[in-house]
Wavefront OBJ file of the C-alpha trace (Angstrom):
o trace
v 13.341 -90.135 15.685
v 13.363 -88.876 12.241
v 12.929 -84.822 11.772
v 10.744 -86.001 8.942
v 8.482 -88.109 10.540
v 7.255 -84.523 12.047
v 4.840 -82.797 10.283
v 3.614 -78.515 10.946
v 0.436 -77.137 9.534
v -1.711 -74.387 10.091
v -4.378 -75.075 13.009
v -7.796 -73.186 12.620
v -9.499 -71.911 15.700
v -12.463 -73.527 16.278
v -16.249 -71.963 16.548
v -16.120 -73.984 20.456
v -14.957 -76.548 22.309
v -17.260 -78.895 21.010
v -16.841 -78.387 17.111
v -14.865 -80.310 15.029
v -11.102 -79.681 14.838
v -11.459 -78.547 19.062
v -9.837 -81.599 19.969
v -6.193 -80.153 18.207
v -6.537 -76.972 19.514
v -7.344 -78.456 22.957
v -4.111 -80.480 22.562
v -2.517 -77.713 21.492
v -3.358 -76.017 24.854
v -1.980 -78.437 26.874
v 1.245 -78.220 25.092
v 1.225 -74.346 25.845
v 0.665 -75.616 30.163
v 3.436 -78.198 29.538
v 6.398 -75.791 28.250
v 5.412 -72.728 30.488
v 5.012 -74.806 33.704
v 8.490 -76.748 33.347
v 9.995 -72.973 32.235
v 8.283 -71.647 35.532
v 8.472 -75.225 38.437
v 4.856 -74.835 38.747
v 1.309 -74.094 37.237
v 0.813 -70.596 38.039
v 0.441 -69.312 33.934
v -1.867 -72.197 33.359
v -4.288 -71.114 31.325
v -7.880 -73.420 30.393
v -8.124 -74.032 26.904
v -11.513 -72.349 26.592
v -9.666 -68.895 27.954
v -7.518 -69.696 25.221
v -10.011 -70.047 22.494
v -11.830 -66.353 23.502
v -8.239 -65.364 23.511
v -7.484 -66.043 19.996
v -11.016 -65.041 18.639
v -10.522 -62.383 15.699
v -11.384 -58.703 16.452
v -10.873 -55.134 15.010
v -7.868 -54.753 17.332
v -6.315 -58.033 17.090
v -6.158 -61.471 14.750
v -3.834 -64.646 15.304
v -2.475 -67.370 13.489
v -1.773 -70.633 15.459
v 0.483 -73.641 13.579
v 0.839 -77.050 15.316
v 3.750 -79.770 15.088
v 2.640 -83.138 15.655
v 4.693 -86.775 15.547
v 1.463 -88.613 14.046
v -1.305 -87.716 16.149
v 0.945 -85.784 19.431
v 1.241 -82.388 19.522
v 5.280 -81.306 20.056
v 5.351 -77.842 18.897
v 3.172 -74.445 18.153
v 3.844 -71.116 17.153
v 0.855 -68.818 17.771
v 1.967 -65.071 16.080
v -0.503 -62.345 16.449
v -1.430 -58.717 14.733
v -2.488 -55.793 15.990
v -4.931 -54.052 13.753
v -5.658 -51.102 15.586
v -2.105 -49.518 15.976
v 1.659 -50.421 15.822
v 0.732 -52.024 12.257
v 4.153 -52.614 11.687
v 4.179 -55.238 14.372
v 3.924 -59.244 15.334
v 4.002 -60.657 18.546
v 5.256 -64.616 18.487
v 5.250 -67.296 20.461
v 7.274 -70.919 19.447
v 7.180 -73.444 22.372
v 8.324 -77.086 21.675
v 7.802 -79.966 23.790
v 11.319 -80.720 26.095
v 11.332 -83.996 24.220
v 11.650 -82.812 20.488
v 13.820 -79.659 20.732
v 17.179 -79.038 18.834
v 15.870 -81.035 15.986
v 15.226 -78.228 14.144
v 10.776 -78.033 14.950
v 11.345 -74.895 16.844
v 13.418 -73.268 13.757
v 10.231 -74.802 11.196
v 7.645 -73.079 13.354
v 9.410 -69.741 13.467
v 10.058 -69.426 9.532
v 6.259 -69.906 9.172
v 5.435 -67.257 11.404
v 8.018 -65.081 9.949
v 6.771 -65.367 6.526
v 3.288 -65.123 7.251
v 4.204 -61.357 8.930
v 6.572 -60.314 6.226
v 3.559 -61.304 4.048
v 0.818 -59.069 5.986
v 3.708 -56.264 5.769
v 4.795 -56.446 9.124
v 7.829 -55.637 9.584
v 8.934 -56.252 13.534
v 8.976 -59.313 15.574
v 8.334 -59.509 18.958
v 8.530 -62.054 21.627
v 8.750 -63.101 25.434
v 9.746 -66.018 27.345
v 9.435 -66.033 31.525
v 11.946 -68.383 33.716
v 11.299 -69.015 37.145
v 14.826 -67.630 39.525
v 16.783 -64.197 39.332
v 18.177 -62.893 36.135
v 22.003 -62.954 35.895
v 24.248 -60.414 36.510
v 25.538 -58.266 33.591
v 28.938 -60.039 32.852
v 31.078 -61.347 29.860
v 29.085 -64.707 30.768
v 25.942 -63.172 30.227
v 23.526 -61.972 27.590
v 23.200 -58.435 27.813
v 19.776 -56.155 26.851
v 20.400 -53.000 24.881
v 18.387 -51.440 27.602
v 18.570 -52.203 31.431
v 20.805 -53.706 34.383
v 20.006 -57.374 34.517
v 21.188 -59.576 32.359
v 20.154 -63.468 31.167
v 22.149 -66.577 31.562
v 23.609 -68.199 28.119
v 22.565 -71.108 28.120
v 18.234 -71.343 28.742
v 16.726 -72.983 25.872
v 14.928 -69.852 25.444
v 18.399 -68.048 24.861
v 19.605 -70.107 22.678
v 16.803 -70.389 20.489
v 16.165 -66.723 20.314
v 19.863 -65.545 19.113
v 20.779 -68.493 16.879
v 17.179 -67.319 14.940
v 18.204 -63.532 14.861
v 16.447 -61.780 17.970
v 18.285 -59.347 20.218
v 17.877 -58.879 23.564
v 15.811 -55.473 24.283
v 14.960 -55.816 27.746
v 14.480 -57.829 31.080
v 11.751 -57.512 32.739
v 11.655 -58.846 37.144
v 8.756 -60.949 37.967
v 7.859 -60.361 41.605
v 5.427 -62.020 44.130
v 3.253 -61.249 47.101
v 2.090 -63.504 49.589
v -1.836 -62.849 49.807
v -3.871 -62.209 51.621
v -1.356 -59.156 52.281
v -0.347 -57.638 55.840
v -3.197 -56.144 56.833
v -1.446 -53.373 59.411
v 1.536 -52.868 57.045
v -0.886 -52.439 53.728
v -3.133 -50.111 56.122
v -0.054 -47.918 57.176
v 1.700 -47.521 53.348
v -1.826 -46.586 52.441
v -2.833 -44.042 55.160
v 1.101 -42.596 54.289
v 0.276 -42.406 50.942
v -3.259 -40.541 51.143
v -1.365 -38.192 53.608
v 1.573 -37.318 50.616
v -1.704 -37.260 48.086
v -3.372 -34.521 50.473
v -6.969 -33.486 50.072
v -6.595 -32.949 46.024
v -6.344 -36.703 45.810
v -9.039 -39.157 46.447
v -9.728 -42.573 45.006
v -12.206 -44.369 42.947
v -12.717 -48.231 42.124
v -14.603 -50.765 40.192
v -15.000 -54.200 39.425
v -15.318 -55.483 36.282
v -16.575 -52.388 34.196
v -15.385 -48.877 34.556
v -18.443 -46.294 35.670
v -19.611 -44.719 32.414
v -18.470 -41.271 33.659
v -14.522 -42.286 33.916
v -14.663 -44.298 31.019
v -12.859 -42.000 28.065
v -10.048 -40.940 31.382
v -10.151 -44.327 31.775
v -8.821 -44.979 27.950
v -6.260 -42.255 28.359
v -4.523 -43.883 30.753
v -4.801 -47.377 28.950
v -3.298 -45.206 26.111
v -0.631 -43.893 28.214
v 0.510 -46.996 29.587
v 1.979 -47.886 25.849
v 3.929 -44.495 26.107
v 4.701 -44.109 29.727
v 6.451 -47.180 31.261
v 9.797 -48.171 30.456
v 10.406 -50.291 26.945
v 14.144 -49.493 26.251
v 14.647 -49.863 22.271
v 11.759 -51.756 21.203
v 9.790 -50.479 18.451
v 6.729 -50.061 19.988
v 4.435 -46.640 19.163
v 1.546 -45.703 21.101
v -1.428 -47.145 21.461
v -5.068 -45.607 20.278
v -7.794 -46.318 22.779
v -11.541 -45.198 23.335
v -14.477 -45.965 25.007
v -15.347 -48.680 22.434
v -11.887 -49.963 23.296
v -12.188 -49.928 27.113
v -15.496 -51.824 26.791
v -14.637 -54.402 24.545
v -11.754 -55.219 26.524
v -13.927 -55.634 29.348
v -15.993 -57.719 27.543
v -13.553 -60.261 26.361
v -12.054 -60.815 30.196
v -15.515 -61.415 30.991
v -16.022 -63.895 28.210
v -12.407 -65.351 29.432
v -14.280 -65.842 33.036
v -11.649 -63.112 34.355
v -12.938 -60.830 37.148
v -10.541 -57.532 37.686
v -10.442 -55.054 40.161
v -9.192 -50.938 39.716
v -8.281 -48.641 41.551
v -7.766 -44.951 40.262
v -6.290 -41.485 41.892
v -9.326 -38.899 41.274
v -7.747 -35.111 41.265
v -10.623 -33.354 42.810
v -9.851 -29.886 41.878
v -10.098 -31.002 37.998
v -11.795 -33.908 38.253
v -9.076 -36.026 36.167
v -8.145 -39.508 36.851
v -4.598 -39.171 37.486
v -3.372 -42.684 37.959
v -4.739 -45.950 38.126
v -4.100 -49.941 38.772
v -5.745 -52.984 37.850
v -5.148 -57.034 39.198
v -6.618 -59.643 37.138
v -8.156 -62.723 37.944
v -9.001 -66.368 36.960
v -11.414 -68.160 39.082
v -9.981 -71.077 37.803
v -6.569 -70.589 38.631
v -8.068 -69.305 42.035
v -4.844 -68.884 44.141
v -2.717 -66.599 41.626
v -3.893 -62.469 41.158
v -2.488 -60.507 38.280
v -0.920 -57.278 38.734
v -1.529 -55.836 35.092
v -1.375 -51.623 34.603
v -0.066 -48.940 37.009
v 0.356 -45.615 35.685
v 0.874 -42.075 37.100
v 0.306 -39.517 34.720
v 3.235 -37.173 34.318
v 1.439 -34.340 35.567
v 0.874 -35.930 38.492
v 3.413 -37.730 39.769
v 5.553 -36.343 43.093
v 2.572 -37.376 45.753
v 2.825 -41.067 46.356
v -0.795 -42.135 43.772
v 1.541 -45.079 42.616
v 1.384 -46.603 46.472
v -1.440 -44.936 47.091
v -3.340 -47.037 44.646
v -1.976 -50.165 44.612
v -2.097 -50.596 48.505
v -6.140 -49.501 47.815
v -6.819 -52.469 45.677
v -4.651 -54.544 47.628
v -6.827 -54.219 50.774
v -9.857 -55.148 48.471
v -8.158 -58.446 47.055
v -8.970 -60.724 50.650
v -12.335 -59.967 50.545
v -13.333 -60.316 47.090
v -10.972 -63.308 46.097
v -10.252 -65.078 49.297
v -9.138 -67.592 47.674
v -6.215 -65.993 45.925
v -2.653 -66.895 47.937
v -0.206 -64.932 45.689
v 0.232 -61.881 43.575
v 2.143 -61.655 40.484
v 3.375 -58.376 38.746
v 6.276 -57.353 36.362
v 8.185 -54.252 35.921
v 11.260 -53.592 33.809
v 14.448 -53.942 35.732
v 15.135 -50.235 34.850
v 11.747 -48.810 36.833
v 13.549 -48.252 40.206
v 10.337 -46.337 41.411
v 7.508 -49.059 40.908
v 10.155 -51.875 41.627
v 10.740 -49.624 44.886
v 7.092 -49.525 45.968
v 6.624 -53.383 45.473
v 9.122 -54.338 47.709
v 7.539 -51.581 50.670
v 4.683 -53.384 49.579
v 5.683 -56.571 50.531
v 6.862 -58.493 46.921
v 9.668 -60.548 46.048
v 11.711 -61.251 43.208
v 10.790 -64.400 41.779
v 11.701 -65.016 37.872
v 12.539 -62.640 35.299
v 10.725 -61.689 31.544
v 13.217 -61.515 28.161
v 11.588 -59.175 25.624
v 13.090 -60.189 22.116
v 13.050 -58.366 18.961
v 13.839 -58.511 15.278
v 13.511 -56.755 12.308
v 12.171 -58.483 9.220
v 13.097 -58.971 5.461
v 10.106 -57.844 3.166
v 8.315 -61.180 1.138
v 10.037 -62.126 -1.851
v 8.929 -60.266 -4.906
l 1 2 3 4 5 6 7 8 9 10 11 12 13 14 15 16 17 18 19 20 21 22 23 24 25 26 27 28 29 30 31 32 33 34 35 36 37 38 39 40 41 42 43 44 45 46 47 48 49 50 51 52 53 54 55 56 57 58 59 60 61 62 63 64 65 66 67 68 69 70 71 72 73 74 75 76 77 78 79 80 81 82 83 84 85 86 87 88 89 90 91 92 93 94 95 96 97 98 99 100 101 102 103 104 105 106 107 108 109 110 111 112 113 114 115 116 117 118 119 120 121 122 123 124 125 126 127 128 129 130 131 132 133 134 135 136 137 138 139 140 141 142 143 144 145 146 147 148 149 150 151 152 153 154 155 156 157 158 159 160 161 162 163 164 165 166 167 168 169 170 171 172 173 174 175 176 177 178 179 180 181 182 183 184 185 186 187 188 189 190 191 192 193 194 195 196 197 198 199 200 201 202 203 204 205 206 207 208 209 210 211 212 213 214 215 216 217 218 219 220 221 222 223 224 225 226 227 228 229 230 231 232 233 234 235 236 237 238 239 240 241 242 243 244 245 246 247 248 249 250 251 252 253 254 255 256 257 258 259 260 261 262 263 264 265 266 267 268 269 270 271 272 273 274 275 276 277 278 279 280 281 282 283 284 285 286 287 288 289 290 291 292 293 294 295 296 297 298 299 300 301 302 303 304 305 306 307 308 309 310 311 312 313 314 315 316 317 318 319 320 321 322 323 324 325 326 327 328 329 330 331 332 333 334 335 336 337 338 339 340 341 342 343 344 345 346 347 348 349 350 351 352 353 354 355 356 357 358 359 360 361 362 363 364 365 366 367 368
């Protein structure tokens, strides 16, 4: 096959499903399934293409740009590269995935220099990316790829790998992707929690929600969503601090709703000042109904020392068995350099199961 007979053009996001041009963004979807769930050796990041489209609707904190490869009418590549508007306004996120098929003739490398340009054009200035692989990250060797920040390491030769270096990323960090058989062990979830109030002592107690957060935690509630950009581990990349509010909280809330996702939180309460100290939230799809996402944990600084990181993730894990019953496994990341939260998953029961890249590079200006 000729690398000419493949053509890449801009694809719009359509008003629904059923409008015209839905049908190449639909397609485009499936390509999206296809490449994650042969990276990962099953369907676990599927993701419908109608949470897709509220995904990539424009907003004041976020706008994307999707492009699409096609051999005559099949879809074999995308690059989706997206803007924060809100913050970090120096920044892109992108995504290239080509179709096992049509890689190393050069689609991949097409795809990228469009997003590239398109983010030196809009002044951004740093590239960002991630790609997940099912197994263990490698050991840090003279085999390996090394992060500038962290112990594990990634092996040479994944696609991924080799597409990122040979187009100018480095390797910041390496995130572990753990797993939790659900529903969890009830006694052994029951015991790490009663432990874990006990450390807390009676100056701890915990609130939860589903789905919205009571109107009366709400601005706590966007401090610690603010603190989780500043917090956590990121090594070198060039990530500032995010700015969130009420509004920010709620229209969050609002778009996983319009995504049909259902989350659950749980949040230390310090009684004596009536601050939310710490919280966690698991996401989830009701159709993808066996898989839970672990998204934020966060202990405030001030507060850390008295167990609120176990102490709230073994509270909403108790809840997950009766509200999703469905749900068979839990997935959650942390950067191989957070000993603590990687220590507290594996008391609570998780197991390494794939590893994260983050990938980073620093871009020309556009051509005067």
């Amino acid at each position: 096959m000729k690398q000419s007979s493949i053509s890449i053009a801009a694809l719009a996001v359509p008003d629904s499903l059923e409008s015209a041009g839905a049908a190449d963004f639909v397609a485009s979807a499936q390509l999206a399934n296809l490449v994650n769930g042969l990276a990962w050796g099953n369907n676990d990041f599927w993701v419908s293409p109608g949470t897709r489209l509220e995904s990539s609707r424009p907003s004041g904190y976020a706008v994307s740009r999707l492009w699409a490869a096609q051999d005559g009418g099949r879809h074999v590549g995308r690059a989706l590269l997206e803007f924060p508007l809100a913050d970090n306004l120096e920044n892109a996120f992108v995504h290239v995935m080509v179709h096992p098929e049509y890689r190393r003739r050069g689609i991949g490398t097409r795809l990228l220099r469009m997003a590239e340009q398109e983010a030196a054009a809009a002044g951004r200035q740093v590239l960002m990316s991630w790609a997940k692989q099912a197994g263990l990250p490698a050991e840090q060797s003279a085999a390996a790829v090394l992060p500038r920040s962290g112990p594990d390491a990634l092996r040479a030769q994944l696609a991924s790998v080799r597409f990122a270096l040979a187009s100018g990323f480095v390797l910041e960090q390496v995130e572990r992707i753990s797993a939790l058989v659900l529903p969890p062990d009830a006694k052994r979830t029951e015991g790490l929690l009663a432990a874990a109030q006990e450390r807390a002592g009676a100056d701890y107690g915990l609130v939860a929600w589903e789905g919205s957060c009571p109107a009366e935690f709400v601005d706590q509630y966007a401090r610690l969503r603010q603190r989780m950009s500043t917090d956590i581990p990121q090594g070198r990349l060039e990530y500032g601090e995010e700015r969130w509010d009420a509004d920010r909280v709620r229209h969050y809330e609002a778009e996983a709703r319009a995504k049909g996702a259902r989350t659950l939180v749980a949040a230390a309460l310090h009684r004596p000042t009536g601050e939310l100290a710490g919280h966690t939230m698991l996401e989830y799809y009701p159709e993808q109904p066996e898989v839970v996402f672990q998204d934020d944990t966060l202990v405030l600084d001030a507060h850390r020392g008295h167990r609120l990181g176990m102490l709230v993730k073994a509270a909403n894990l108790q809840r997950v068995a009766a509200i999703w019953p469905e749900a068979r496994r839990l997935l959650t990341w942390n950067a191989s350099e957070n000993g603590h939260m990687l220590a507290i998953n594996l008391e609570l029961g998780f197991v390494p199961v794939g590893h994260e890249a983050a990938w980073q590079k620093r871009l020309a200006g556009p051509a005067a």
